[in-house]
C-alpha beads as a LAMMPS data file, in Angstrom:
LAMMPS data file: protein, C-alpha beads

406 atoms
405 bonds

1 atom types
1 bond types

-500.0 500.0 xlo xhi
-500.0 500.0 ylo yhi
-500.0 500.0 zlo zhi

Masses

1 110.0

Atoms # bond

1 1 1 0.000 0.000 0.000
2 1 1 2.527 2.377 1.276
3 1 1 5.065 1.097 -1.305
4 1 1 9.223 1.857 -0.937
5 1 1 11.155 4.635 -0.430
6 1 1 10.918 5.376 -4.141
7 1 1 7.348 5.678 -4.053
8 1 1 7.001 8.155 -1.179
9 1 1 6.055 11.338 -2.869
10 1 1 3.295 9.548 -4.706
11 1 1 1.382 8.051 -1.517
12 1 1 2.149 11.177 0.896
13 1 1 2.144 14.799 0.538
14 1 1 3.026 17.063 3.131
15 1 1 2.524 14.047 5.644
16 1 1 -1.327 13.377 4.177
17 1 1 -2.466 10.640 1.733
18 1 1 -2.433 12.165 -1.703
19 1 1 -6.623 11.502 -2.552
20 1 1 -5.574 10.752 -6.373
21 1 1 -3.165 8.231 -5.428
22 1 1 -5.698 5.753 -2.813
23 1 1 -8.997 6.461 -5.062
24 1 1 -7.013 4.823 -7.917
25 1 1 -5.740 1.964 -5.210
26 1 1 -9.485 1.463 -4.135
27 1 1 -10.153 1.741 -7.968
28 1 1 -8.109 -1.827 -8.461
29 1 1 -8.761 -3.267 -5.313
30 1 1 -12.691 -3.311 -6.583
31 1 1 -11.800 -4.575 -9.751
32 1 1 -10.491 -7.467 -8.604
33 1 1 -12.368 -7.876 -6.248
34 1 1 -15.353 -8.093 -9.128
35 1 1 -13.239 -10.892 -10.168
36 1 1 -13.749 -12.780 -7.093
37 1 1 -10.429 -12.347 -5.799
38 1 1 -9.711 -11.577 -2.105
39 1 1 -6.623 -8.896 -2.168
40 1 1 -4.070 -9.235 0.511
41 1 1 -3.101 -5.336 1.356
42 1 1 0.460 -5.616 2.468
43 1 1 0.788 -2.242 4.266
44 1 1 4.582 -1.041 3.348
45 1 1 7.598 -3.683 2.591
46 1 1 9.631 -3.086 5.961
47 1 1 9.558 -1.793 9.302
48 1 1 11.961 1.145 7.997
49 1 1 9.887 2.037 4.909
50 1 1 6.399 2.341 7.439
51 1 1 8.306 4.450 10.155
52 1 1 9.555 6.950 7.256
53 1 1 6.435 7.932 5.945
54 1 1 4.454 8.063 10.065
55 1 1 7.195 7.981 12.277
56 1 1 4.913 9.059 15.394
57 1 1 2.290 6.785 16.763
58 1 1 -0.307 9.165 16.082
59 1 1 0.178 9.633 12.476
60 1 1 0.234 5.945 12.213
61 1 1 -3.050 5.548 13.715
62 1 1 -4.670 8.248 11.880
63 1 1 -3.517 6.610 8.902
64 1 1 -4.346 2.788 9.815
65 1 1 -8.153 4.481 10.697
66 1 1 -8.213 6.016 7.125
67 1 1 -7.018 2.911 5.350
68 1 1 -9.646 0.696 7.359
69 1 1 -12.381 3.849 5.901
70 1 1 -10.898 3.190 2.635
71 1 1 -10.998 -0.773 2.553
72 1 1 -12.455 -2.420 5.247
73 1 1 -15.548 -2.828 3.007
74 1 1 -13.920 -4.532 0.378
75 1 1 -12.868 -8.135 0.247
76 1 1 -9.147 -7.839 2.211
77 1 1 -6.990 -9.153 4.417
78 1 1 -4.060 -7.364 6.363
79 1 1 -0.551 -8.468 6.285
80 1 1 1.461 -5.450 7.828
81 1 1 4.723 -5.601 6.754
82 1 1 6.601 -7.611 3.482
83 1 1 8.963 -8.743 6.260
84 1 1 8.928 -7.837 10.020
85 1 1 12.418 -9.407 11.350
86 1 1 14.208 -5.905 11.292
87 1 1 14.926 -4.691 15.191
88 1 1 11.883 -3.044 16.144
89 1 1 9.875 -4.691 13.425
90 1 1 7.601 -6.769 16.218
91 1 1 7.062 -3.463 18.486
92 1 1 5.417 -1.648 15.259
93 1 1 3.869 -4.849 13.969
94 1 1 1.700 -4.584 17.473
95 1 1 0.842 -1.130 17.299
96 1 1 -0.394 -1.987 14.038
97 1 1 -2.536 -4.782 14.363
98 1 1 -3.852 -4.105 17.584
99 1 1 -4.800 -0.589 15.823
100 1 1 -6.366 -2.719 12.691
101 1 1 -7.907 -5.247 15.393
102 1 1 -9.960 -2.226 17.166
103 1 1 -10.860 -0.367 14.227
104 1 1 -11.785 -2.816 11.275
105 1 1 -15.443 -3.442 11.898
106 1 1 -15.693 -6.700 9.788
107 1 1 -12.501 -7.961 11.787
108 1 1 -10.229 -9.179 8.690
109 1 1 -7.746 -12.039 8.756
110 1 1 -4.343 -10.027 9.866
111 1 1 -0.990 -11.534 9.879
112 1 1 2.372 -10.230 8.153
113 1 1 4.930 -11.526 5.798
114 1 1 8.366 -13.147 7.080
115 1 1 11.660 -14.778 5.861
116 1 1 10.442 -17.817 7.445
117 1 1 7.510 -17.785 9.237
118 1 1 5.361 -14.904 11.469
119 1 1 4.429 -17.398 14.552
120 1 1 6.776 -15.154 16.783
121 1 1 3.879 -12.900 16.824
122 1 1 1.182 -14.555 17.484
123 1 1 1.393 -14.214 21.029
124 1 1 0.629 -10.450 20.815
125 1 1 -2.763 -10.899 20.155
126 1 1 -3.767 -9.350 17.133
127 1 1 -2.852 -11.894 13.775
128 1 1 -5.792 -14.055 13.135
129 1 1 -3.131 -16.710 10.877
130 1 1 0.961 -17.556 10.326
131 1 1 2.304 -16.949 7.283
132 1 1 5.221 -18.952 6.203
133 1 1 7.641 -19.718 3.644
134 1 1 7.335 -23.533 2.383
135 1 1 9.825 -23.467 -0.275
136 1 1 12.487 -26.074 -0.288
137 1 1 12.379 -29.486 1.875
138 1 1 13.856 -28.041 5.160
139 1 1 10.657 -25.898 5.394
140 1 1 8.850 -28.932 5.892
141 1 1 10.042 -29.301 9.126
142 1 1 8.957 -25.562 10.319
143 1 1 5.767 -25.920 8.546
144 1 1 4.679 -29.521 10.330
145 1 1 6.200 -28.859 13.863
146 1 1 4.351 -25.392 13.955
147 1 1 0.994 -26.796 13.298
148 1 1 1.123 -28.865 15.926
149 1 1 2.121 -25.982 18.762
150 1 1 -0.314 -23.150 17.431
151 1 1 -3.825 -23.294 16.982
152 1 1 -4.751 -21.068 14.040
153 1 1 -4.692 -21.308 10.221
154 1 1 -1.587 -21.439 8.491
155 1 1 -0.563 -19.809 5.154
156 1 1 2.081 -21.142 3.016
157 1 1 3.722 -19.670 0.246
158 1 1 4.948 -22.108 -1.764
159 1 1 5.608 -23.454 -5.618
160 1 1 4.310 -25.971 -7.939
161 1 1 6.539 -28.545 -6.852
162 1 1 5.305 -27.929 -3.439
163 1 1 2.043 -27.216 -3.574
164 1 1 1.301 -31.045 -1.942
165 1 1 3.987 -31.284 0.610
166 1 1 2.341 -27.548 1.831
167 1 1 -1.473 -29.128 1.695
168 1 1 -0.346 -31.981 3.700
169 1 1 1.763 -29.944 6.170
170 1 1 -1.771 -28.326 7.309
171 1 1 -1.281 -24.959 5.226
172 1 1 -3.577 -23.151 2.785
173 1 1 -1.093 -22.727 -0.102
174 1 1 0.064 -19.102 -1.446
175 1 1 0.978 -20.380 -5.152
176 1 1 3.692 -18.968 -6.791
177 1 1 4.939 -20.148 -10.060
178 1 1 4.203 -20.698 -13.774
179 1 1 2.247 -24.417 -13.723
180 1 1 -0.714 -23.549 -13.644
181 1 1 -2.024 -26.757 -15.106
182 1 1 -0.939 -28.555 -11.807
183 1 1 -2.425 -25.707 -9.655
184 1 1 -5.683 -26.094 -11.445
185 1 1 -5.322 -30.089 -10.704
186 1 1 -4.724 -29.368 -7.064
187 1 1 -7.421 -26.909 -6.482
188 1 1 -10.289 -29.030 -8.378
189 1 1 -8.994 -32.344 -6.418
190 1 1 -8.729 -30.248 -2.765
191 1 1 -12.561 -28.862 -3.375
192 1 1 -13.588 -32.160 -3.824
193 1 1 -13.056 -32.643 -0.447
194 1 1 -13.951 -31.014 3.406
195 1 1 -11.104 -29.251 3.140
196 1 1 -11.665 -27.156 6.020
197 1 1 -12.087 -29.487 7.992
198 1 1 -8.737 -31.875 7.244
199 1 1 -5.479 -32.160 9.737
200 1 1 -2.195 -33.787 9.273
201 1 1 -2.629 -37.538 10.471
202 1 1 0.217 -39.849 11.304
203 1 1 -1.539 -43.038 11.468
204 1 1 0.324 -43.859 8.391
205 1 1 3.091 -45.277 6.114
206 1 1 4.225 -44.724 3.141
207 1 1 2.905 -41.027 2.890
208 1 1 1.778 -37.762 4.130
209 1 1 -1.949 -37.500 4.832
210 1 1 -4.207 -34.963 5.803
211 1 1 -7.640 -36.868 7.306
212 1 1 -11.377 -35.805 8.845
213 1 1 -10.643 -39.394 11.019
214 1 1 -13.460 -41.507 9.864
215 1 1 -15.119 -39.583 6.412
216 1 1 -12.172 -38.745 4.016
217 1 1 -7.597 -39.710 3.859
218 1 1 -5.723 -37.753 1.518
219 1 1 -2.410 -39.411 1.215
220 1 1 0.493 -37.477 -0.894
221 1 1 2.759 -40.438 -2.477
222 1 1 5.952 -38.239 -3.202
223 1 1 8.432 -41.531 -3.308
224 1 1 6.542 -44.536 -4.500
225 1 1 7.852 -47.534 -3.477
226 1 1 6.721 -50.142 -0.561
227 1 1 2.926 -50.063 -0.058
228 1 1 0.870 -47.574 1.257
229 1 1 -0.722 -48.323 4.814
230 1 1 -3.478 -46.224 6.300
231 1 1 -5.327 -47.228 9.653
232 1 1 -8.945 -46.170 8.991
233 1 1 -12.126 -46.169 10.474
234 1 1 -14.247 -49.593 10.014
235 1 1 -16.428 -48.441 7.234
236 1 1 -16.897 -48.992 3.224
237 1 1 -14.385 -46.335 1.523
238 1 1 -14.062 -44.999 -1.928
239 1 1 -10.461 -45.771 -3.097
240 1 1 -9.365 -43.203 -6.307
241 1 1 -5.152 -42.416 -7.187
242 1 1 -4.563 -38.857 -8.737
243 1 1 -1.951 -38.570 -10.935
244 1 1 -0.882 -35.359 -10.288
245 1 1 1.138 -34.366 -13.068
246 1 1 -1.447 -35.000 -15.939
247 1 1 -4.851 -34.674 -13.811
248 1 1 -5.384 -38.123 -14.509
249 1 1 -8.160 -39.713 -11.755
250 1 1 -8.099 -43.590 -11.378
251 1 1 -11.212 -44.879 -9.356
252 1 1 -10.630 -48.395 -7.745
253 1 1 -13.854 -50.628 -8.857
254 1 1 -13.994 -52.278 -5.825
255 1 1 -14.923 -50.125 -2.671
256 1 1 -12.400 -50.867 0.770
257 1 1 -13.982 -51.910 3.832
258 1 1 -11.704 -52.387 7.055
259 1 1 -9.151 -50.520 9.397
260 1 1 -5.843 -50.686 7.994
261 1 1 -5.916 -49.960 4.088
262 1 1 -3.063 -51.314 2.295
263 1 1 -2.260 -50.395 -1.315
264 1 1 -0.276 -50.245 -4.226
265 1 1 0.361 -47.051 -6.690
266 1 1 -0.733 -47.583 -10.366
267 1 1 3.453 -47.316 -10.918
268 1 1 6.341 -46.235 -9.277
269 1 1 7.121 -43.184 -12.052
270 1 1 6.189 -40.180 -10.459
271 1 1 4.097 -38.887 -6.867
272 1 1 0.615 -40.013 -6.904
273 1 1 -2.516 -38.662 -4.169
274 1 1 -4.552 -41.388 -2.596
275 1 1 -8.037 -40.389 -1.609
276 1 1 -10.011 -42.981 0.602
277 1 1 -13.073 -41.735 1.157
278 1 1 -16.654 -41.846 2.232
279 1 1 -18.495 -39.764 -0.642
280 1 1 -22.091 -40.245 0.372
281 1 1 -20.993 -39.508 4.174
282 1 1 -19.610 -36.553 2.697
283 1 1 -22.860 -35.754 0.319
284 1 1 -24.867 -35.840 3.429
285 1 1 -22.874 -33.658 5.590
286 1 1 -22.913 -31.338 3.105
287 1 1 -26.587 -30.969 3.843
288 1 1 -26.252 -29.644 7.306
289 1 1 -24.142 -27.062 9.345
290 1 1 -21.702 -28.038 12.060
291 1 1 -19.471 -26.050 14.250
292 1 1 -16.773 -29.120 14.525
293 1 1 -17.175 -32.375 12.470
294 1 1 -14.214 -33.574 15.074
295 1 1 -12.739 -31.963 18.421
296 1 1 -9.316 -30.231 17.755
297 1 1 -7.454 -30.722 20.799
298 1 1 -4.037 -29.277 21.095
299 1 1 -1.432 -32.080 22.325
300 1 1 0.680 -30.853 25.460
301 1 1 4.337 -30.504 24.555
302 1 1 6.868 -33.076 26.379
303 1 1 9.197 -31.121 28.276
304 1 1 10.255 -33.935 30.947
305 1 1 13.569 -34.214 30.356
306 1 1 13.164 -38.359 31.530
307 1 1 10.847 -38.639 28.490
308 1 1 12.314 -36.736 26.238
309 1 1 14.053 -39.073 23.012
310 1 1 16.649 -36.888 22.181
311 1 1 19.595 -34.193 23.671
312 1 1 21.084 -31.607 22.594
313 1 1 24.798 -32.226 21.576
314 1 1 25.830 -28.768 19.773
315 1 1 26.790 -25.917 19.936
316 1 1 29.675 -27.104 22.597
317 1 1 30.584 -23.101 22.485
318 1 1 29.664 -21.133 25.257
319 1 1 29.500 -18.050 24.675
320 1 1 28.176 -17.898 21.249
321 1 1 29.365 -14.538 19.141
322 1 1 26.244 -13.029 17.450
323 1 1 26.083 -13.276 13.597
324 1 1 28.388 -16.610 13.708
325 1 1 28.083 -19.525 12.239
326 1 1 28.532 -22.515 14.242
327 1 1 27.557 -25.954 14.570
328 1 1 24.146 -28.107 15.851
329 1 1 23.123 -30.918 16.741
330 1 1 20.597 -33.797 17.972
331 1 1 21.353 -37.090 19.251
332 1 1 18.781 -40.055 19.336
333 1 1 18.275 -41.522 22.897
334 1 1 15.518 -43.604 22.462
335 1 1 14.773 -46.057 19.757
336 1 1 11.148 -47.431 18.773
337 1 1 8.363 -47.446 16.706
338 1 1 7.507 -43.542 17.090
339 1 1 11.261 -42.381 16.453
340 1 1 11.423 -44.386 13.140
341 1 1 11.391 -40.410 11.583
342 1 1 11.848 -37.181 13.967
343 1 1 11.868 -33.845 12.715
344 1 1 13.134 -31.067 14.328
345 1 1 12.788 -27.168 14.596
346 1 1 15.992 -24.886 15.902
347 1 1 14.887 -21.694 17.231
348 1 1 16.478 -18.790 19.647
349 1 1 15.280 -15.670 21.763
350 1 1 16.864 -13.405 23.560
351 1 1 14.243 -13.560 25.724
352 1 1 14.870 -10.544 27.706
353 1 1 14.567 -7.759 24.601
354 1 1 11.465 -8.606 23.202
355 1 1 11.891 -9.108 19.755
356 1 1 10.822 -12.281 19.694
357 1 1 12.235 -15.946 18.550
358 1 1 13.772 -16.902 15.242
359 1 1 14.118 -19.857 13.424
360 1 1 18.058 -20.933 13.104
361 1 1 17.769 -24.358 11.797
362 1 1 16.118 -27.759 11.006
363 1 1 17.150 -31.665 11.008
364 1 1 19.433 -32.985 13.401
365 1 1 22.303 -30.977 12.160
366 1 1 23.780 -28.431 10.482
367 1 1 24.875 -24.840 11.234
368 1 1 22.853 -22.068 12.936
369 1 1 23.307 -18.285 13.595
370 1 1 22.038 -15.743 16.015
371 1 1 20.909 -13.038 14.637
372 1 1 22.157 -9.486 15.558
373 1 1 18.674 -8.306 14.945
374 1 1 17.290 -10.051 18.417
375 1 1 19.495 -8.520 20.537
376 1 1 19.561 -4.753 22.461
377 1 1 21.459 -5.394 25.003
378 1 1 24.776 -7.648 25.028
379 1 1 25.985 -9.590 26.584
380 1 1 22.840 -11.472 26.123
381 1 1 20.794 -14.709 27.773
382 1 1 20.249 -16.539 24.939
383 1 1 17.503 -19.632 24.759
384 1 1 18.040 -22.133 22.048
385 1 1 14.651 -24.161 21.526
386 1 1 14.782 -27.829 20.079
387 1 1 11.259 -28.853 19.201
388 1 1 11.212 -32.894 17.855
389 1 1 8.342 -34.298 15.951
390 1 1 7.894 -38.115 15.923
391 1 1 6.442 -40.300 13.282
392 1 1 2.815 -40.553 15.295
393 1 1 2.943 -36.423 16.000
394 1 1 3.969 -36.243 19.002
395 1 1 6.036 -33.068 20.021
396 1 1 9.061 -32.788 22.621
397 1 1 10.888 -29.813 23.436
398 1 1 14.175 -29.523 24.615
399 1 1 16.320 -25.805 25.566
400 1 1 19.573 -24.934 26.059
401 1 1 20.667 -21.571 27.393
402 1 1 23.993 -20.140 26.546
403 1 1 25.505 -16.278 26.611
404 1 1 25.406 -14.151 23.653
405 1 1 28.286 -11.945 23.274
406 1 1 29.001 -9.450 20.169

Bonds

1 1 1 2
2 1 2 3
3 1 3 4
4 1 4 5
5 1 5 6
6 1 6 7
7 1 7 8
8 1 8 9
9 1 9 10
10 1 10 11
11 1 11 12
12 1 12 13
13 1 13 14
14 1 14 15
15 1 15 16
16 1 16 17
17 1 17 18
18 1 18 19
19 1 19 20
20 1 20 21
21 1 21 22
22 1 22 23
23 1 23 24
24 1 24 25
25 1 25 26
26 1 26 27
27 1 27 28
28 1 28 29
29 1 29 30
30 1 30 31
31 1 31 32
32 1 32 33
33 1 33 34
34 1 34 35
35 1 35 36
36 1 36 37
37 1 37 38
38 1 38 39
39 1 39 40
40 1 40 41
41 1 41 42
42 1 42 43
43 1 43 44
44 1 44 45
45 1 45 46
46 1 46 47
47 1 47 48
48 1 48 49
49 1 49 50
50 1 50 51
51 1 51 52
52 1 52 53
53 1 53 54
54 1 54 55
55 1 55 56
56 1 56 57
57 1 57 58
58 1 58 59
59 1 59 60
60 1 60 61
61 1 61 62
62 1 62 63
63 1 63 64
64 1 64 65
65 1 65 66
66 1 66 67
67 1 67 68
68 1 68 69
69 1 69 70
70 1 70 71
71 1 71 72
72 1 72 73
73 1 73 74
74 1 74 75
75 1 75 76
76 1 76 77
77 1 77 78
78 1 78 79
79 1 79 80
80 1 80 81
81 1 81 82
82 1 82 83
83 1 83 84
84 1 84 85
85 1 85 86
86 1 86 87
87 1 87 88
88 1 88 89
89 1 89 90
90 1 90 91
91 1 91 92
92 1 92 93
93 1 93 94
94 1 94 95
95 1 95 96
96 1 96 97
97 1 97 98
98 1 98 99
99 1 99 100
100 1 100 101
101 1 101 102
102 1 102 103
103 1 103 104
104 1 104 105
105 1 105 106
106 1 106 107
107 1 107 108
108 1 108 109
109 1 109 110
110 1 110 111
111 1 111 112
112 1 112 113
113 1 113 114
114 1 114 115
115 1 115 116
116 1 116 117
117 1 117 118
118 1 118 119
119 1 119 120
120 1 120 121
121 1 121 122
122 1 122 123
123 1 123 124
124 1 124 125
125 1 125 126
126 1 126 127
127 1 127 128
128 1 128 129
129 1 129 130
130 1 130 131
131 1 131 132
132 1 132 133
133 1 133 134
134 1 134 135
135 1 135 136
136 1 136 137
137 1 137 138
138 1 138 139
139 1 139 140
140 1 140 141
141 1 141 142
142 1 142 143
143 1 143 144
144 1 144 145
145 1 145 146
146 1 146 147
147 1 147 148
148 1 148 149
149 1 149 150
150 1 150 151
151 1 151 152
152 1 152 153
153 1 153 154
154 1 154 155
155 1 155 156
156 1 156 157
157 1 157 158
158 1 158 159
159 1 159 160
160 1 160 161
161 1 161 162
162 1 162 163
163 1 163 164
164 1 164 165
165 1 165 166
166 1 166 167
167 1 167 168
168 1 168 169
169 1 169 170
170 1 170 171
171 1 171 172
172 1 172 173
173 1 173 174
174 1 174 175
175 1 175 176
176 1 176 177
177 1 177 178
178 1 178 179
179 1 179 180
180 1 180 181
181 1 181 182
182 1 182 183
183 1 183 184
184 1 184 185
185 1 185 186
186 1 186 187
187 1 187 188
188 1 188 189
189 1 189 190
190 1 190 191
191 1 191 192
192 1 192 193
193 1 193 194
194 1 194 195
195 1 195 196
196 1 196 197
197 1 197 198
198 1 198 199
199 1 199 200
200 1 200 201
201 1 201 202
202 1 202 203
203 1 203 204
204 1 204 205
205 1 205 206
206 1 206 207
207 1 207 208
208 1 208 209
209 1 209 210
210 1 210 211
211 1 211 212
212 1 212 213
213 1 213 214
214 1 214 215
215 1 215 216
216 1 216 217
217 1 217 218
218 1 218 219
219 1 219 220
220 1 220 221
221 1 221 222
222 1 222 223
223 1 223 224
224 1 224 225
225 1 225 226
226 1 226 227
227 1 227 228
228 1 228 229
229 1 229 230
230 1 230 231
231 1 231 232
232 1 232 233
233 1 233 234
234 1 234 235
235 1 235 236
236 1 236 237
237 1 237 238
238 1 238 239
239 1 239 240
240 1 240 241
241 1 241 242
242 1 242 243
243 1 243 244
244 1 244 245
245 1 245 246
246 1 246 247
247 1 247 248
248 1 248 249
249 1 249 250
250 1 250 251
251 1 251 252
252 1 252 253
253 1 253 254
254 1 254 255
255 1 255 256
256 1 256 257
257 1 257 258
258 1 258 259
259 1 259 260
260 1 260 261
261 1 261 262
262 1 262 263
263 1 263 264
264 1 264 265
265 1 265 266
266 1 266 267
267 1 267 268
268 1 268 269
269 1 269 270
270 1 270 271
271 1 271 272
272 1 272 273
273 1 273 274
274 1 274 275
275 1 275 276
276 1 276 277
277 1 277 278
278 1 278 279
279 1 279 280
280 1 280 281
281 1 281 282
282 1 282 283
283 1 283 284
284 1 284 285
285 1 285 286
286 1 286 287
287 1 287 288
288 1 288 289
289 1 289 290
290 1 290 291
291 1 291 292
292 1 292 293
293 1 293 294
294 1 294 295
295 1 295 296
296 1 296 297
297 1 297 298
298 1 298 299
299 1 299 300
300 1 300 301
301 1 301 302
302 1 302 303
303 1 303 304
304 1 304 305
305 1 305 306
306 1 306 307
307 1 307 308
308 1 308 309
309 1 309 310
310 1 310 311
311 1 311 312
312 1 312 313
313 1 313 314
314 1 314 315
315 1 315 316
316 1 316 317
317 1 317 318
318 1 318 319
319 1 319 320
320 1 320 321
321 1 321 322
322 1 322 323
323 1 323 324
324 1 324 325
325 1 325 326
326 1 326 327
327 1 327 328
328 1 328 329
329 1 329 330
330 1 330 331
331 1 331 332
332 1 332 333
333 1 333 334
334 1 334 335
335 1 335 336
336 1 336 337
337 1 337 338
338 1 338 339
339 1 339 340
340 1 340 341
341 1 341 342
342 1 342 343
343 1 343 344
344 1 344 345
345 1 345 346
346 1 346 347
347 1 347 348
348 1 348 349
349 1 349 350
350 1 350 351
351 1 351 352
352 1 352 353
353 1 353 354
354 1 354 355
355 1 355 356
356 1 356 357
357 1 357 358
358 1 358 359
359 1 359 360
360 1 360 361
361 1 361 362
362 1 362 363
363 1 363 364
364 1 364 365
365 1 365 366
366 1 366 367
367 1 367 368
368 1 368 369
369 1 369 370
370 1 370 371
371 1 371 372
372 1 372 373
373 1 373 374
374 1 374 375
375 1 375 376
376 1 376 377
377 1 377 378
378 1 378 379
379 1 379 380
380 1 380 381
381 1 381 382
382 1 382 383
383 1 383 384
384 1 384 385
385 1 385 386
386 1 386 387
387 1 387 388
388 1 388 389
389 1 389 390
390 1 390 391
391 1 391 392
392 1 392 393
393 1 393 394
394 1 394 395
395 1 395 396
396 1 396 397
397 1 397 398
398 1 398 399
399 1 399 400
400 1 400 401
401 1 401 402
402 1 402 403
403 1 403 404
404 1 404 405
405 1 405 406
């Protein structure tokens, strides 16, 4: 909205909007909104760019007041900033979305933009959804472990090549790319289904599956190979493989009836989606309105350091210099069933100065940094946060403090 520093004298004159320059904003926005297209107003690109146009608090909120008058009405959402992680960038991010929070009578989804992902934020009580970056396999890890810990919607920008790994991490895909043919594949097979209502389910090998336990699987086959097995409900099940890459839908004849589906990709080529599926249960609920087709409980987090499957074995450094590279680490205590896979999610906080965590790292090792941008005040308490996610979806958390120094 508020564009860069080259676009300044355009949006602002004499510290007011220019009239010419939002009428013809307003002027797009209900274009395509006519197209049936919700537009995401991201309010200016960084913290730095926001605080040069209204660097005091009251200019900010006279402004946030006139851009809810201007677009409130019109099919938005909020996302405050391109990318908040610059020092200061979570103080303003507040002002602003507690500001949009009080003011926007319809009560738009708010979030912002991030390198990674926005969930250091949500504890501030105004963003409605996380936004975060799903765009090369490490994000994986961010994207599944997060879901579990925080109970709102998550956004994911992603690519064509990703657009399945995001579904089945639990996000609502941001598309970017050029294939649309396999974005229009997704989005015909996804609203085909309750979509709203599915969550990442572990009770499963062979694949990543989102599930409403009982009416509908959705099982992404990225690496075909052994057999697919999928405990299920004890009911009669639609079986259909989507070939993703051509659209290609291949209905089993036979319908499934049991607990523990086990099957077989039409070949071992390319990834494949397995649907298993009740369609008339569907067809029927379809008919009616219901708050929750299942409880969404939110698993407690094991801290206990006797149950915990893993320790921390790096960084050995103590203190740690900001901005360096150095090395992590996991190590495997326990072996069984559930630990077959473990993911895991790096993050650190300087606790103390408020700006809130960041993500360093996934996997079980590699090399992590902590950012300057985190830190006010050195030398710094630094937390380092190992979250673990096990094949069934359970989540541990492990910390390790060390000094920060500059």
């Amino acid at each position: 909205v508020l564009g860069g520093a080259a676009d300044r004298s355009h949006v602002f004159s004499a510290g007011k909007p220019k009239p010419e320059y939002f009428d013809e904003l307003a002027r797009r926005l209900k274009a395509v909104n006519q197209k049936g297209i919700v537009v995401d107003l991201v309010l200016a690109a960084t913290p730095a760019d926001f605080i040069a146009l209204l660097p005091e608090p009251e200019a900010r909120e006279r402004f946030l007041r006139f851009a809810v008058g201007s677009f409130a009405a019109l099919n938005v959402t909020w996302e405050g900033l391109g990318e908040f992680e610059a020092t200061g960038g979570r103080a303003l991010l507040k002002e602003i979305g507690l500001t949009l929070k009080k003011t926007d009578p319809y009560g738009h989804p708010r979030s912002t933009n991030a390198r990674i992902t926005s969930a250091p934020l949500l504890g501030d009580g105004w963003m409605t959804f996380i936004i975060e970056r799903n765009l090369t396999p490490g994000d994986d890890e961010t994207a599944q472990i997060e879901h579990q810990l925080y109970p709102v919607p998550f956004v994911g920008l992603t690519t064509a090549q990703r657009l399945w790994d995001a579904t089945t991490d639990g996000q609502y895909p941001m598309f970017e790319g050029k294939d649309q043919f396999e974005a229009k594949t997704w989005f015909d097979f996804v609203s085909d289904s309750r979509h709203w209502e599915l969550e990442p389910y572990y009770d499963v090998d062979g694949g990543r599956t989102l599930a409403l336990v009982g009416v509908e699987y959705i099982v992404y086959v990225d690496h075909p190979g052994p057999p697919i097995e999928v405990e299920v409900e004890n009911h009669g099940y639609d079986v259909t493989w989507l070939n993703p890459l051509t659209g290609e839908s291949l209905p089993q004849k036979k319908k499934y009836k049991g607990e523990h589906f086990t099957g077989q990709p039409p070949d071992n080529s390319h990834p494949w989606v397995l649907r298993i599926s009740r369609e008339g249960k569907k067809e029927s609920m379809l008919k009616s309105y219901k708050f929750e087709s299942q409880p969404l409980l939110m698993q407690e987090i094991e801290t206990d350091a006797e149950k915990l499957v893993y320790q921390i074995t790096a960084p050995v450094e103590d203190p740690l210099t900001a901005e360096k590279a150095v090395h992590y680490g996991v190590k495997l205590t326990k072996r069984s069933r559930g630990t077959r896979t473990m993911l895991y999610l790096w993050t650190g906080e300087v606790v103390a100065d408020g700006e809130g965590f960041r993500v360093l790292g996934n996997g079980a090792e590699g090399e992590l940094r902590a950012p300057a941008e985190i830190v006010k005040n050195y030398p710094a308490v630094f937390v380092v946060r190992v979250y673990g996610l096990n094949a069934n979806g359970k989540v541990y958390e492990a910390d390790k403090v060390f000094q920060l120094a500059k």
